[in-house]
C-alpha positions, 0 to 999 in steps of 0.5 A, spaced: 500 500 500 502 507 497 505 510 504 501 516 504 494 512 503 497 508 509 498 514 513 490 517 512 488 510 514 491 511 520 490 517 521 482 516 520 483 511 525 486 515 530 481 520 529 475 515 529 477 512 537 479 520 538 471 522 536 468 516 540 472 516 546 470 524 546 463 524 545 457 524 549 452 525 544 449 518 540 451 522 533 457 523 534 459 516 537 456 513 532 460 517 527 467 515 530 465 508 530 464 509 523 469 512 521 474 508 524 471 502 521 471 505 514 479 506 515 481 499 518 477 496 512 482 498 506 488 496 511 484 490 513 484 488 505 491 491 503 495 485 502 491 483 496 490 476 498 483 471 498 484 470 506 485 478 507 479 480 502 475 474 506 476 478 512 475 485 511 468 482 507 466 478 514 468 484 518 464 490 514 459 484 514 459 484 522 460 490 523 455 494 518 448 490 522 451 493 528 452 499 527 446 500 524 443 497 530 446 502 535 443 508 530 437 506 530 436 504 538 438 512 538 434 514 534 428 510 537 430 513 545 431 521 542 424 520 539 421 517 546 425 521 550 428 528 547 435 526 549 441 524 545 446 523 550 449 517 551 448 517 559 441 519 558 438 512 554 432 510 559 429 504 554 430 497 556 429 495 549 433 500 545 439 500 551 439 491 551 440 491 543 445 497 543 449 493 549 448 487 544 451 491 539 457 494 542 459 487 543 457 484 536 463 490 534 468 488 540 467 481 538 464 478 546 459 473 547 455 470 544 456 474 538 463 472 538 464 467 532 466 472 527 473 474 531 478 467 530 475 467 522 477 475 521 484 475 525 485 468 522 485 471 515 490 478 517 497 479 518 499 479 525 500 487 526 494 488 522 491 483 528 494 486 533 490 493 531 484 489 531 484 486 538 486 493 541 485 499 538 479 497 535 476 494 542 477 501 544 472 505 542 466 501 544 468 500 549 468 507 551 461 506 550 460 501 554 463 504 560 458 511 559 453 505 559 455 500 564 449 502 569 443 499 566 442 492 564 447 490 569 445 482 568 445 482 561 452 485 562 454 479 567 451 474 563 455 477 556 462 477 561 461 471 563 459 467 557 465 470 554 470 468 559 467 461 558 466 461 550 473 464 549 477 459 554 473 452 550 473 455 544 482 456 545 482 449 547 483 446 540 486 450 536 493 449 533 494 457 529 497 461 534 491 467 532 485 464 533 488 462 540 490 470 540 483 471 538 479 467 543 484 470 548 482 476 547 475 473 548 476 472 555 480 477 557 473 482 555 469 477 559 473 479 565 472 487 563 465 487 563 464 482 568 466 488 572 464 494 568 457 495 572 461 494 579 468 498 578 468 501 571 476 503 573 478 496 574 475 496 567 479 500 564 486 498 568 484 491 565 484 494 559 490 497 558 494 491 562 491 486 557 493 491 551 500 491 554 501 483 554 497 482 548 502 486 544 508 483 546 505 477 544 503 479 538 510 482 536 514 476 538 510 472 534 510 476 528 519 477 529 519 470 528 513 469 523 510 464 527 502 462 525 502 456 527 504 452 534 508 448 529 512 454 527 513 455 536 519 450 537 524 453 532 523 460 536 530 458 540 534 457 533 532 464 531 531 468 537 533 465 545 531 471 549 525 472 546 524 464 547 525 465 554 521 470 555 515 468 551 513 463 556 512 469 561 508 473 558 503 466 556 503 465 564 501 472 564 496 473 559 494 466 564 493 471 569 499 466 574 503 470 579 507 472 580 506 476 574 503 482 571 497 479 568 495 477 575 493 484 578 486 485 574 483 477 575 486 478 583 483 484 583 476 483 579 476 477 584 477 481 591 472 486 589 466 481 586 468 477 593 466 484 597 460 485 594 457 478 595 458 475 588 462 470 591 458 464 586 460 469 580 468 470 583 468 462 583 465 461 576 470 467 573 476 464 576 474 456 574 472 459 568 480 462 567 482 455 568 480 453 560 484 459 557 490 457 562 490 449 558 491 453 551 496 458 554 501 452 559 501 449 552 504 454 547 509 455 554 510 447 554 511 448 545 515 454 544 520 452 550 521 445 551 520 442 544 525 442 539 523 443 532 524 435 528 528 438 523 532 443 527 541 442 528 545 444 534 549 449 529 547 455 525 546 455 518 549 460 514 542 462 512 540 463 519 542 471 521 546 471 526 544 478 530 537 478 531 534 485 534 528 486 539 525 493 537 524 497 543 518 497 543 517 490 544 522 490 551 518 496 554 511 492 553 515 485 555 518 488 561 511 492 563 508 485 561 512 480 567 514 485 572 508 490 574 505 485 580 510 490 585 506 495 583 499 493 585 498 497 591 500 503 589 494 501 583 490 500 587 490 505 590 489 510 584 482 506 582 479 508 589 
């Protein structure tokens, strides 16, 4: 793709998230939505390739129903009531059918199924824009929204914390597990949304932290599939090394940063009583913890069939890590001493 047609596309990203995550008016969100999806569409499609083309038809697919859904739940509340604020919706239908809506776009349960097929036709960069960036914008929605329908939001959290964890456990292409990783961790989100919204958005932020190391590894090595796992020592030992924490990370296992939020989602739910909801959310993170232990088991204690015990002169003998990747992977394994300093700023 022309690099100036790529810097408008992303730029109509970024203004598209910036105009949602600003308004308070069903308009304007709706408009930001919009313009984000229209500009991630072309970047979708830009290798030229069926399954690229494949994914950016399902995605433009799902989210053009949804979208309009939300408009005319919109619509259908400011006729009734007069008010076009976000925080302003009083209807129970219009409200439940824009929640559905906002979790049809962020790919949650049950109207998650379209997720693992779209990721699995992208590059891994393009995929790690989609299970980030895109998830921003509604779910800064969601967040205006969180007061009403609070068991239609626990039932869709607690869905996807269990579809995402069963839907991983047969999977051999590293982005559909990706995918329902994904899944899972959006569940814990709005599980809590209703309760502590800035749980929520700490959730948030520490899931794209882990997540983006993951998928800057994978795509350093080129690793698509969990076949292609056991040769990452070959190519790149640190990253190799690495790579298991930041899977028992994702796992929420301490004593690593992925813990904080599923420690801290727990304690709150077991403080408001909800101790049946705290036990069936950390049971059901047990399912996505199988497919992360066997990605750590696969990347680092298998060898590649095919691997020798010296280099070959094809193999480049300096392999650099971006600086990016060491902030995130550093961020992602080594946050947990922080945790009361976090807790503190979310009271």
């Amino acid at each position: 793709m022309n690099p100036l047609m790529m810097t408008v596309l992303a730029l109509s990203l970024f203004s598209g998230t910036m105009i949602t995550l600003s308004s308070t008016s069903w308009l304007m969100a709706w408009m930001g939505l919009e313009i984000n999806t229209m500009a991630i569409i072309p970047i979708i499609a830009r290798k030229h390739h069926p399954r690229a083309t494949e994914a950016a038809t399902k995605y433009f697919l799902i989210q053009a129903p949804a979208a309009a859904t939300i408009l005319f739940c919109a619509i259908a509340n400011a006729w009734i009531t007069g008010q076009w604020e976000i925080n302003q919706m009083s209807m129970n239908l219009p409200t439940a059918l824009i929640l559905i809506s906002l979790a049809m776009k962020m790919g949650m349960a049950p109207v998650h199924s379209w997720l693992p097929d779209v990721l699995q036709g992208l590059d891994l960069m393009t995929a790690l824009a989609l299970s980030t960036w895109q998830k921003l914008a509604p779910l800064s929605i969601l967040v205006q929204l969180h007061s009403t329908h609070s068991s239609l939001l626990v039932i869709m959290g607690m869905l996807s914390i269990l579809m995402g964890g069963w839907g991983g456990l047969n999977q051999t292409q590293t982005r559909k597990i990706l995918a329902y990783s994904s899944i899972t961790h959006m569940g814990w989100m709005l599980l809590i949304l209703q309760f502590m919204p800035n749980l929520t958005l700490l959730a948030f932020v520490i899931y794209v932290l882990m997540t983006s190391s993951l998928f800057m590894i994978l795509n350093q090595n080129n690793a698509l599939s969990i076949n292609k796992l056991p040769i990452l020592s070959t190519y790149s030992p640190i990253l190799c090394t690495l790579m298991p924490l930041i899977l028992l990370s994702l796992g929420g296992l301490p004593p690593f940063t992925g813990f904080i939020p599923k420690w801290l989602i727990i304690k709150e739910l077991s403080h408001l009583g909800l101790t049946g909801l705290a036990v069936t959310s950390a049971i059901g993170g047990l399912l996505s913890l199988y497919f992360y232990l066997r990605l750590s088991y696969v990347s680092s204690m298998t060898m590649s069939p095919g691997s020798t015990l010296t280099p070959a002169s094809w193999r480049p003998t300096v392999n650099s890590t971006p600086t990016m990747l060491k902030i995130t992977i550093i961020l992602s394994i080594m946050m947990l001493p922080l945790t009361p300093l976090i807790t503190a700023s979310l009271m």
